[in-house]
C-alpha positions as CSV (number, residue, x, y, z in Angstrom):
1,X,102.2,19.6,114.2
2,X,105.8,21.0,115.8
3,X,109.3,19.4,115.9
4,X,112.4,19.4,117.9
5,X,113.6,16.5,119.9
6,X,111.5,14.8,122.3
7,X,108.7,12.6,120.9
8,X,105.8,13.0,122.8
9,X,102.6,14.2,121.4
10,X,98.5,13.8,121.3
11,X,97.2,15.6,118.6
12,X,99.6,16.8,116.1
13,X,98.8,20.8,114.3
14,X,101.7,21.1,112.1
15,X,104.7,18.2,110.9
16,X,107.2,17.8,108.8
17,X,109.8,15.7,107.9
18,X,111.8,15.7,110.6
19,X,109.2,15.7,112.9
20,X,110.8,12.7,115.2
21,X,113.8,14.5,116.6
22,X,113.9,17.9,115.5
23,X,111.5,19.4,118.7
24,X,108.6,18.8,120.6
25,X,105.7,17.9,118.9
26,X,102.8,20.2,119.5
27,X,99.6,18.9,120.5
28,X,96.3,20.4,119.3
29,X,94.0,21.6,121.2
30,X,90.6,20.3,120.1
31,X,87.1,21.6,121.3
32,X,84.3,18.8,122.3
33,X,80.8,19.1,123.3
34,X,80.8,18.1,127.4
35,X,78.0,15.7,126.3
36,X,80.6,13.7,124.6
37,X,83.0,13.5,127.9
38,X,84.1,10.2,128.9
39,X,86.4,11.6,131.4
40,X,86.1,10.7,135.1
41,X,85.2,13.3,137.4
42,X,87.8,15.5,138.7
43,X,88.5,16.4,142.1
44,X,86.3,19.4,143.6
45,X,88.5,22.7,143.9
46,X,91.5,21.0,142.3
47,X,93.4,23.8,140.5
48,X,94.2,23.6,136.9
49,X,98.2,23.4,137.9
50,X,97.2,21.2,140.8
51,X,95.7,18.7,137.8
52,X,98.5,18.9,135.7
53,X,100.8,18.1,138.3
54,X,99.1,14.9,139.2
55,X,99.2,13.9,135.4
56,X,102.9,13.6,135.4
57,X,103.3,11.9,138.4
58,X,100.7,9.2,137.2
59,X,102.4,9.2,133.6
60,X,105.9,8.6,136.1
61,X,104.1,6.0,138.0
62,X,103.2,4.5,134.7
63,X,99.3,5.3,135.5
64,X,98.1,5.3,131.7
65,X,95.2,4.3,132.6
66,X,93.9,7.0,135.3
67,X,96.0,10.2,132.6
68,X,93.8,8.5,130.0
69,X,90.4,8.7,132.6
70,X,91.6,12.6,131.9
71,X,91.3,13.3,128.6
72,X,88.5,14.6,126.4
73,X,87.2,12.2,124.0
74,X,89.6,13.4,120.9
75,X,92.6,13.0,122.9
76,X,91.4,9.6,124.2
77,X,90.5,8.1,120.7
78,X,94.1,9.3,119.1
79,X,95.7,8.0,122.2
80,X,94.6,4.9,124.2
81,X,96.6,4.1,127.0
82,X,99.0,1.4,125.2
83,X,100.0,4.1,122.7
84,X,100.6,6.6,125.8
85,X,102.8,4.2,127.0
86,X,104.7,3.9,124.2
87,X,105.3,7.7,123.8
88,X,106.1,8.3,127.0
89,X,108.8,5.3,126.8
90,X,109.6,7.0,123.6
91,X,110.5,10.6,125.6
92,X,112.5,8.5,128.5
93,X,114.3,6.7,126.0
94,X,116.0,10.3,124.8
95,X,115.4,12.4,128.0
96,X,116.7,9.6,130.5
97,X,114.8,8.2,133.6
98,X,112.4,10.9,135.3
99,X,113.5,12.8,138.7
100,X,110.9,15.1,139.9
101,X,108.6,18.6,139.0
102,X,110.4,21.7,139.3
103,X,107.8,24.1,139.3
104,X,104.5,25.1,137.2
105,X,102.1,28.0,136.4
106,X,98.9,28.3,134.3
107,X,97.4,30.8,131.7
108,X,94.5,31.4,129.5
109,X,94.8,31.0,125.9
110,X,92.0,30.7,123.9
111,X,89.2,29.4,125.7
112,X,91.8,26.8,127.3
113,X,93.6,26.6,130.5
114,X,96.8,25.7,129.7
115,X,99.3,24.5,132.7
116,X,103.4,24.7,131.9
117,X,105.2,22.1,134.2
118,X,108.7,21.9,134.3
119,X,110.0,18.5,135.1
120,X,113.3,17.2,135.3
121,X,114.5,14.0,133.7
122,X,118.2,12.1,134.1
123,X,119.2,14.1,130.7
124,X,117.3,16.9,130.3
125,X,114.9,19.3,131.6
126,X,111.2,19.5,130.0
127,X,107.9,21.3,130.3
128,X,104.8,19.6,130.0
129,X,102.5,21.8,128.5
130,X,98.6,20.6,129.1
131,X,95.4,22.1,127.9
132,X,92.7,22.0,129.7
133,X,88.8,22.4,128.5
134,X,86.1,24.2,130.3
135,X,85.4,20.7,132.0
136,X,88.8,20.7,132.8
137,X,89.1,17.5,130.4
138,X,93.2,17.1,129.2
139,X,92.5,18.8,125.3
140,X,96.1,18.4,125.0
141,X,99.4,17.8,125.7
142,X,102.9,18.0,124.7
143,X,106.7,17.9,126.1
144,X,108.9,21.0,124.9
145,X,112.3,21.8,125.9
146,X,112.4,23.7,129.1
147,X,111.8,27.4,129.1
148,X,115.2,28.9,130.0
149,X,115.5,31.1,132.5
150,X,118.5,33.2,131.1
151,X,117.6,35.6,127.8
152,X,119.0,34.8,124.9
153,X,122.1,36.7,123.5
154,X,123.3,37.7,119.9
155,X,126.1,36.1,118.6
156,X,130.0,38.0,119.0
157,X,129.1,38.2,114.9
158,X,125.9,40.2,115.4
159,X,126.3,44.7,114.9
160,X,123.1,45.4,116.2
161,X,124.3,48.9,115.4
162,X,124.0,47.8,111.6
163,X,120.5,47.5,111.4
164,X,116.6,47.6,112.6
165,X,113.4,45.6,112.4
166,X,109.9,46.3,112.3
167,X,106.8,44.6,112.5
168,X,104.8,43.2,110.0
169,X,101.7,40.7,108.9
170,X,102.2,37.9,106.2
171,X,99.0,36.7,104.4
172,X,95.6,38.0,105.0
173,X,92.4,37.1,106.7
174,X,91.5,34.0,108.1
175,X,95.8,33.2,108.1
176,X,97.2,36.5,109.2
177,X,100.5,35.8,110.7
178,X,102.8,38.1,112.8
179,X,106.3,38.6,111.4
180,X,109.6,40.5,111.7
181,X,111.4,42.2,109.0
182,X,115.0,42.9,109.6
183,X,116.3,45.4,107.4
184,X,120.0,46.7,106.9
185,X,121.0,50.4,107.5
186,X,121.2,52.3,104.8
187,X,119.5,53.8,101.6
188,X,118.2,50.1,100.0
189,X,117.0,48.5,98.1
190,X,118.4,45.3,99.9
191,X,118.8,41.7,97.9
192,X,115.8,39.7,100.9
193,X,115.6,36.5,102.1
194,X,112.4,34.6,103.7
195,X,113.4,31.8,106.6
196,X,111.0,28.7,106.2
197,X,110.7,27.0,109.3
198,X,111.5,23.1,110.3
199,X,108.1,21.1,111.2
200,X,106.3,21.8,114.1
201,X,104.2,25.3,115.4
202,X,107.2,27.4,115.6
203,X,107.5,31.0,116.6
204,X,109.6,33.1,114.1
205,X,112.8,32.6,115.8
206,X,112.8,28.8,115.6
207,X,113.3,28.2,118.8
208,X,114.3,25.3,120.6
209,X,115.2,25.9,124.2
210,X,117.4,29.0,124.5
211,X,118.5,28.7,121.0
212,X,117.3,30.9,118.5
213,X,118.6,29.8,115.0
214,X,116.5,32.1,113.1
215,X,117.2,35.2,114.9
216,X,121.1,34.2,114.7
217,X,120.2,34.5,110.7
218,X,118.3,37.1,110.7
219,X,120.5,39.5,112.7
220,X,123.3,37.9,111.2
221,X,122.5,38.3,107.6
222,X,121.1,41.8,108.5
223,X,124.2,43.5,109.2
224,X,126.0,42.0,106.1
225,X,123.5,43.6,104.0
226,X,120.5,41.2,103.6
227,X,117.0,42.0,104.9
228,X,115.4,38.9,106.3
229,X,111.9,37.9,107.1
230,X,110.8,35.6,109.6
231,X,107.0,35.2,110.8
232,X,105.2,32.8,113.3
233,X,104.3,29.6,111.4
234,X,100.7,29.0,110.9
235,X,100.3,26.0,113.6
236,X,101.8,27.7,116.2
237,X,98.8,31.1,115.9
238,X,96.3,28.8,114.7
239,X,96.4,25.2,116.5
240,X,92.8,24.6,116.6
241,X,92.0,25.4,113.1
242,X,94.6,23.4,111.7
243,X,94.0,20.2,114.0
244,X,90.3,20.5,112.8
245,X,91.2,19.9,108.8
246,X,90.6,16.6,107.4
247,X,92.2,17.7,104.5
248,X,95.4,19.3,105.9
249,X,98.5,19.3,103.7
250,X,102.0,20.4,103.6
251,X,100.9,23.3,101.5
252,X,98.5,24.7,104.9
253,X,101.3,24.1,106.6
254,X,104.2,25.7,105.4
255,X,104.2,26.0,101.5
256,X,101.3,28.5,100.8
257,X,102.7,30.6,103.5
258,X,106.6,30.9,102.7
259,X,104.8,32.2,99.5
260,X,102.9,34.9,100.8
261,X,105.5,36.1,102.8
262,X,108.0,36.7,99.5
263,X,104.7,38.4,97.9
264,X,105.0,40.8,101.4
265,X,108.5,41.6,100.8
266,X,108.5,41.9,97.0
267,X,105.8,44.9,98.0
268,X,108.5,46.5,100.0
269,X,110.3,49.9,99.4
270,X,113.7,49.3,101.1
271,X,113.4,45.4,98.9
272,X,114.9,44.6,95.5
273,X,112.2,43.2,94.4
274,X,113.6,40.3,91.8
275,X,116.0,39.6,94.3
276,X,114.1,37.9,97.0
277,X,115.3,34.0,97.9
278,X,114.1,31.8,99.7
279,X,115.9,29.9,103.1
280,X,114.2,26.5,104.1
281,X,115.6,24.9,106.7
282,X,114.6,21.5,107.7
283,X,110.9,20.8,106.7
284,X,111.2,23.7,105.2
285,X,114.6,23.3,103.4
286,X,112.5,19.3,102.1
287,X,109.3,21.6,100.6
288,X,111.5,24.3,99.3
289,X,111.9,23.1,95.6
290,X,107.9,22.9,96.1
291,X,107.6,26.8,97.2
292,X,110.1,28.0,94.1
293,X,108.4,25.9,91.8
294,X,106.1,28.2,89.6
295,X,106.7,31.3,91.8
296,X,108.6,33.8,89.4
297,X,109.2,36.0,92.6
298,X,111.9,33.6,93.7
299,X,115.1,33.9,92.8
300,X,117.0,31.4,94.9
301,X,116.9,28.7,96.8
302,X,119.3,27.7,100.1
303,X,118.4,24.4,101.3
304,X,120.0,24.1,105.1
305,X,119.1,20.6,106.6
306,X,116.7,19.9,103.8
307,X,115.8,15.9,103.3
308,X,115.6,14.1,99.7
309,X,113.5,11.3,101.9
310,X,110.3,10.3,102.9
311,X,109.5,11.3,106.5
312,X,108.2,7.8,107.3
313,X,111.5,6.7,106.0
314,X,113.1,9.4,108.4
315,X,110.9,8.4,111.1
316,X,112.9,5.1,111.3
317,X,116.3,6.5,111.0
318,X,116.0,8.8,113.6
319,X,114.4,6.0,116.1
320,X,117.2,3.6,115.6
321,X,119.6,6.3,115.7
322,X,118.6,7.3,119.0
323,X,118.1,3.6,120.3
324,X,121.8,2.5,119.7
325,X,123.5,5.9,121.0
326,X,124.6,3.9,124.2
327,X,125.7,1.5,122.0
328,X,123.3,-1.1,122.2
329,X,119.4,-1.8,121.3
330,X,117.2,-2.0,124.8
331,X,114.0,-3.8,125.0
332,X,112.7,-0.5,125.0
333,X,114.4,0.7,122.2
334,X,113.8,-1.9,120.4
335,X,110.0,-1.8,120.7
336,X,110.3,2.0,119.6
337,X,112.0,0.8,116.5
338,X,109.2,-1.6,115.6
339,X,106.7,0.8,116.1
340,X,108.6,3.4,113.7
341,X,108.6,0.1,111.3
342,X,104.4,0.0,111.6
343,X,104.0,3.7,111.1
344,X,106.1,3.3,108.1
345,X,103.8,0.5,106.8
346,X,100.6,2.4,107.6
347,X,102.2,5.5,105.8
348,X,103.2,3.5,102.3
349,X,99.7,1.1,102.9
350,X,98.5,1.2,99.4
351,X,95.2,0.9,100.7
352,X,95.5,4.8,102.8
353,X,92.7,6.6,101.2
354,X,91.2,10.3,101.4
355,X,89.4,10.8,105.1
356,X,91.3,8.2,106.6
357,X,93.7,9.1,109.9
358,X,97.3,8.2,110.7
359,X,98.6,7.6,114.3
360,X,101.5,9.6,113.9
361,X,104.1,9.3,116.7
362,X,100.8,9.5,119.0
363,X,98.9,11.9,117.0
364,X,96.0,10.9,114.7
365,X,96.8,13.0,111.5
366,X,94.7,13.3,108.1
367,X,95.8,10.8,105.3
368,X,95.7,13.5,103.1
369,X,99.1,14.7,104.4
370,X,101.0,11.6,103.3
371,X,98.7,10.9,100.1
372,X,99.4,14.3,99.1
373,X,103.7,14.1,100.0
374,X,103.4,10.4,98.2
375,X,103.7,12.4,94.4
376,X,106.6,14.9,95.8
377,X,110.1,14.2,94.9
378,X,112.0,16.9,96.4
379,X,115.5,16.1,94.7
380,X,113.8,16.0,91.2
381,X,111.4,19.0,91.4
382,X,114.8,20.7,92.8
383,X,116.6,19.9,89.3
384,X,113.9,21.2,87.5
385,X,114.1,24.1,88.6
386,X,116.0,27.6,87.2
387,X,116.8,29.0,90.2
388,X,120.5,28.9,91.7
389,X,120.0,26.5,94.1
390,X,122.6,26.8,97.3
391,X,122.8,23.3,99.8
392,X,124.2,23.9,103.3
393,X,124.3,20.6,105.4
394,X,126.0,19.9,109.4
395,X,128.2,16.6,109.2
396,X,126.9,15.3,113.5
397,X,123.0,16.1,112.0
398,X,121.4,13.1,113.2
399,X,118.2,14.1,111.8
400,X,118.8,14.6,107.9
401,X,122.3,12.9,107.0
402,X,124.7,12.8,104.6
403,X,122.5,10.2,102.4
404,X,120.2,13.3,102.1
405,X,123.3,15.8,101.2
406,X,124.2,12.7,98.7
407,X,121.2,12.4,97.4
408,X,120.9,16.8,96.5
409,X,124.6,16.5,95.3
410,X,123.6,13.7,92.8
411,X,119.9,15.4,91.4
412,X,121.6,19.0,91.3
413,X,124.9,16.9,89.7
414,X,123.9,18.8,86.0
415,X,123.1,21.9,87.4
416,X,125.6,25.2,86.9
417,X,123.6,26.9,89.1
418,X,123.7,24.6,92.6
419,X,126.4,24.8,95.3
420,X,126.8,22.7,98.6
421,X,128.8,23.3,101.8
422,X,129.2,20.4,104.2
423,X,130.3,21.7,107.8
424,X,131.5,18.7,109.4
425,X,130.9,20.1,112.9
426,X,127.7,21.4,112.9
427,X,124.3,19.7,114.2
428,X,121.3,19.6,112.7
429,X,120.8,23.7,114.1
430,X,123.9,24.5,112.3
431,X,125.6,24.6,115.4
432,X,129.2,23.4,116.9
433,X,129.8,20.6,118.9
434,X,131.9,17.0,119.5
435,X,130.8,13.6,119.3
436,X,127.4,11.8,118.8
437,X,124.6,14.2,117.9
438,X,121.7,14.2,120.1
439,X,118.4,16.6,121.0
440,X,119.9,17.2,124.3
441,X,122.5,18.9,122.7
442,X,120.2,21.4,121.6
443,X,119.1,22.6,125.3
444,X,122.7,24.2,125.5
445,X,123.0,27.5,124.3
446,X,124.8,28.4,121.5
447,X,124.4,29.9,118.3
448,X,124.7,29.3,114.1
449,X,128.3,29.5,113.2
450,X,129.0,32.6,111.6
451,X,131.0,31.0,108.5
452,X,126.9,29.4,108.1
453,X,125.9,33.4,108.0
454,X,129.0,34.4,105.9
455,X,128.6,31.6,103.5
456,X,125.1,32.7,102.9
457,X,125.2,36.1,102.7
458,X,127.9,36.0,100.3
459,X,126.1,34.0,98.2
460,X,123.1,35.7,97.8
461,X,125.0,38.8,97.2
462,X,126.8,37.2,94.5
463,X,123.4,35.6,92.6
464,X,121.5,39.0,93.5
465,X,124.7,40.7,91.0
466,X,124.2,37.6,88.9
467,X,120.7,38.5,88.1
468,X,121.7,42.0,87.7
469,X,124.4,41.4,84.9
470,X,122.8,38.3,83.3
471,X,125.6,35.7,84.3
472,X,124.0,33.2,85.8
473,X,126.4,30.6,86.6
474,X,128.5,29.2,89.9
């Protein structure tokens, strides 16, 4: 299941709860027997990119029925053509009207052909990304944020001359995950701080087109003294596996290894070992108070675009948000708005058992992941817990508001330990900008504001001597 902003997905491997406008949504890639194939046949010597090209100009020409002929019977029972029509009005209602294919290319990835297109729309510029099966059956599919062409640069705030990095694995067999510790110069040990990712299969910068949030941190934090870890989230190395759980959880998804990686660094030389906090942002700022809580290892918290909210309820928000940003509610808009309303219902249905699947923004997800997020309060597991506790919200975030900064303020309202920081100009990437918050705005480059990195670095040097000398409050 992955996020960013455009919502357009098949079969989810990884979401959280700000999965509608936070990134692309990742589609799984799911295996099927070719006895199973209801596909119609494809056209002899067609190329894979040859293929995926035509599927965007039928889903252009509004062809749902002849993209659906495509896909491999998994794909085709999660997403009938009425439902592909309404995510792909979904993705034109943010990205704008669509204009034409720029260019494509095509790789092997695990058993799968998978095609990049990049297309251009009226607003932005997207890559399909389509699997393809042995039988050259559509085994998934997702929009992304086009792959820039220009290589990221570190912020004027980076000293790359202040510190290095070296590779590292969090977890262990069957969930071995590549990661990156950042480490300061100098003799150690260093007060450490593991990033959390938003929902959705990211890579360990958080990416979302040529932004790079999590290496701004890293490197950022890094040469004020912090050492940072940041790995590849599990959905994004293991898409299959995950897809194929019926019993997936938040806890697969991000929890279990946000813990792990703290266990890594608490092993480490250069490390202060009871200084180690944790950094959720997003997704992973909502399940933070779930990773600290019972995990002695941790001793802080920094919530950055965290939600207090359902993301059913978030669903919603985001849909209408985006559906009155010219000002008024389309036809269009207004039918994605009622289907955010049904999703909700089918989320909150009373009757939503164990085995039973969701159609999640397109994607047919496992029950279990709601039933098991329907007993977690984030808010009031937070004020439970005895860990200094720092909240960091943007003012234009569309995607988690000030209801959910509100709602942190007022649970952590008894706590000595808790401080918040509302940056009034800053997007839902901790970024700068003017006006109305969209996902387009995320295709720009830019980069976390340093007063974000200064804030938090000076706070966790401040609780790290906290814990040292025993004084423990703000």
């Amino acid at each position: 299941m992955k996020s960013r902003f455009i919502c357009f997905t098949i079969l989810l491997a990884g979401l959280g709860a700000t999965a509608v406008c936070s990134g692309a949504l990742q589609v799984a890639q799911q295996r099927q027997p070719p006895a199973q194939s209801t596909a119609s046949t494809v056209e002899t010597g067609a190329t894979y990119e040859d293929l995926g090209r035509q599927i965007v100009a039928d889903l252009a020409a509004r062809q749902f029925d002849k993209v659906c002929a495509q896909f491999n019977e998994a794909v085709s029972a999660a997403l009938p053509p009425d439902k592909l029509a309404g995510t792909w009005d979904s993705l034109l209602t943010q990205a704008g009207d669509f204009v034409s294919i720029e260019k494509s290319s095509e790789k092997e990835r695990q058993g799968f052909h998978v095609v990049r297109i990049t297309t251009v729309f009226q607003k932005a510029r997207l890559d399909a990304v389509i699997a393809f099966d042995a039988q050259k059956r559509v085994a998934g599919l997702h929009f992304v944020p086009a792959e820039t062409t220009s290589a990221w640069q570190p912020p004027a705030y980076v000293k790359p001359e202040s510190f290095h990095e070296r590779e590292v694995t969090v977890g262990s067999s069957p969930w071995q995950l590549p990661g990156t510790l950042t480490l300061p110069n100098g003799a150690g040990p260093f007060p450490a701080v593991v990033l959390v990712h938003g929902s959705g299969p990211h890579d360990r910068d958080e990416s979302i087109g040529p932004n790079k949030p999590f290496k701004d941190l890293a490197w950022g934090l890094a040469g004020r003294g912090i050492a940072v870890l940041r790995y590849e989230k599990r959905t994004r190395i293991y898409p299959q596996e995950m897809a194929q759980s019926g019993n997936l959880t938040v806890n697969d998804e991000t929890v279990d290894d946000a813990r792990k990686a703290v266990d890594l660094l608490a092993t480490q030389p250069e490390i202060q070992a009871k200084h180690i906090f944790v950094l959720g942002h997003s997704l992973g700022g909502y399940v933070g108070p779930r990773i600290a809580s019972g995990d002695s290892k941790i001793a802080g918290l920094i919530i950055m675009a965290g939600s207090t909210r359902p993301m059913e309820q978030m669903v919603v928000e985001q849909v209408r948000y985006l559906a009155t940003l010219d000002g008024k509610i389309t036809p269009e808009g207004q039918k994605q708005i009622d289907e955010a309303e049904k999703l909700k219902a089918a989320v909150e249905d009373p009757n939503l058992k164990p085995g039973m699947t969701i159609n999640f923004l397109g994607a047919s997800m496992p029950a279990s992941y709601f039933l098991d997020l329907r007993g977690y309060h984030a808010p009031e597991l937070a004020g439970s817990l005895q860990v200094p506790i720092l909240v960091l919200q943007g003012g234009r975030d569309y995607q988690v508001s000030a209801a959910d900064f509100d709602g942190w303020k007022k649970a952590l309202a008894a706590q000595p330990t808790a401080s918040f920081k509302l940056y009034p100009a800053l997007n839902h990437l901790f970024m700068a900008g003017e006006g109305p918050s969209s996902g387009v705005e995320y295709e720009k480059p830019n980069h976390v504001l340093e007063e974000v990195v200064q804030d938090t670095a000076e706070w966790v040097r401040q609780k790290s001597q906290a814990v040292m000398t025993g004084k423990t409050g703000k």
